[in-house]
C-alpha positions, 0 to 999 in steps of 0.5 A, spaced: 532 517 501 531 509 503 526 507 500 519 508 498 514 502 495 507 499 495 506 493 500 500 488 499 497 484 505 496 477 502 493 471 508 497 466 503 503 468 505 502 469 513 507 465 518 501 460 519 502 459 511 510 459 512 510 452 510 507 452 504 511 453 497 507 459 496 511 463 503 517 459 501 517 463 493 515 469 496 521 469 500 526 466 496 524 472 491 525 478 497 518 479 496 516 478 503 517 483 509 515 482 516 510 488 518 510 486 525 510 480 529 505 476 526 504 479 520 508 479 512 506 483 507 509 483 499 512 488 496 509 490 489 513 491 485 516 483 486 509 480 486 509 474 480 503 472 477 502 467 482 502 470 489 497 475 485 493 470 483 493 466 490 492 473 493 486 474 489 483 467 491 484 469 499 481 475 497 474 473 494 473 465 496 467 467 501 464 471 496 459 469 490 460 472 484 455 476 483 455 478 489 462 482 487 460 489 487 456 490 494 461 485 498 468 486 495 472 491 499 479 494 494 485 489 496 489 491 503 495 494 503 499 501 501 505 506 501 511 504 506 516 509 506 523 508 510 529 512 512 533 512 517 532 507 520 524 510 521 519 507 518 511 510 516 507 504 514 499 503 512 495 502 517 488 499 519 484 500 514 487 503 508 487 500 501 491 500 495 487 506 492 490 510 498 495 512 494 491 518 490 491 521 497 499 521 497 499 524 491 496 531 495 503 532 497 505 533 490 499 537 487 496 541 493 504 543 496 501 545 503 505 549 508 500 547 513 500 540 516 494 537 512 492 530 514 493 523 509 489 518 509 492 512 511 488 508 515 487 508 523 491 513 526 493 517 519 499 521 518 500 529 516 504 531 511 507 540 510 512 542 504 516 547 508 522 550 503 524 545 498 523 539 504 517 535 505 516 533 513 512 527 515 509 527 522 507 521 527 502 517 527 495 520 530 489 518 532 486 525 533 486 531 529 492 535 533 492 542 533 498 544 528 503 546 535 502 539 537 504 536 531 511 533 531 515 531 525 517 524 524 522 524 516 524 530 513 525 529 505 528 533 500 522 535 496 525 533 489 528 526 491 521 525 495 516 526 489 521 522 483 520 515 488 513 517 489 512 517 482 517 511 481 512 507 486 506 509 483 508 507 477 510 501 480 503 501 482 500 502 474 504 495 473 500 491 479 494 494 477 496 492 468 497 484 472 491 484 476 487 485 470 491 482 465 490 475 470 482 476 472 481 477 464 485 470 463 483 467 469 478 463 470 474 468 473 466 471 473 463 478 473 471 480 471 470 487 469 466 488 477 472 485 479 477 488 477 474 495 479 472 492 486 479 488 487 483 495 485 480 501 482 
């Protein structure tokens, strides 16, 4: 197994930004992946307390406070897997939260490809012996014959980095709590759900 982590989409940190000493931190610290041509992500588990705090800002600056709970859409972002050279990713739409969808793989063990959510197109996981098997990206629901297999892992390694990523996640989640209850902020409790919950 590569690599299992949380990536965070954060607009301060865009290649429109990359002039900013915000970019160049994120950078030097190795908490900047490129996701494609246009667009960066961070990685979780590097975030210091002030690329979350500029994240946070970009996230709610159009939004009045008290208008928090009906407006504030979970922070963006989700698992990155990557072995071999072949990456699986979050996609359009999906949010921190998801990762309670990867963690079916763990309680529900299925022998049938079943769907996990991860924004538009999703993926579909089976446990099959002592592997676990990731499909392609799909659109669609296809029928179990039409689904290929896209990464195969032992299923021990696989579900240990999962629950070392999810960890990871607890600690962002402690961080952004910790800074809206510090920070100056109104409405913080609604925050803190609507941010990450």
């Amino acid at each position: 197994m590569k690599k299992i982590e949380y990536l965070l989409y954060s607009q301060p940190i865009q290649e429109e930004w990359s002039y900013t000493e915000l970019y160049k931190k994120a950078a030097e610290i190795n908490a900047l992946i490129k996701v494609d041509e246009y667009n960066n992500e961070l990685i979780l588990s590097k975030l210091t307390d002030d690329l979350i705090i500029a994240t946070i800002n970009s996230h709610i600056e159009e939004i009045k406070p008290q208008d928090y709970y009906d407006q504030i859409i979970p922070l963006d972002g989700g698992l990155r897997i990557e072995k071999d050279n072949l990456i699986i990713e979050h996609q359009c739409c999906s949010e921190l939260n998801d990762y309670l969808n990867w963690e079916k793989i763990i309680t529900e063990k299925s022998k049938e490809w079943k769907e996990i959510w991860i924004g538009h197109p999703s993926v579909f996981y089976r446990n099959k012996g002592d592997k676990i098997e990731l499909s392609e990206y799909y659109d669609y629901t296809p029928k179990d014959k039409e689904i290929k297999t896209k990464l195969t892992f032992n299923e021990t390694e696989f579900i240990n980095e999962l629950k070392r990523a999810n960890s990871e996640l607890e600690l962002f989640k402690e961080k952004v709590y910790r800074i809206v209850e510090n920070g100056n902020y109104e409405n913080k409790d609604i925050l803190k759900k609507a941010l990450i919950e």
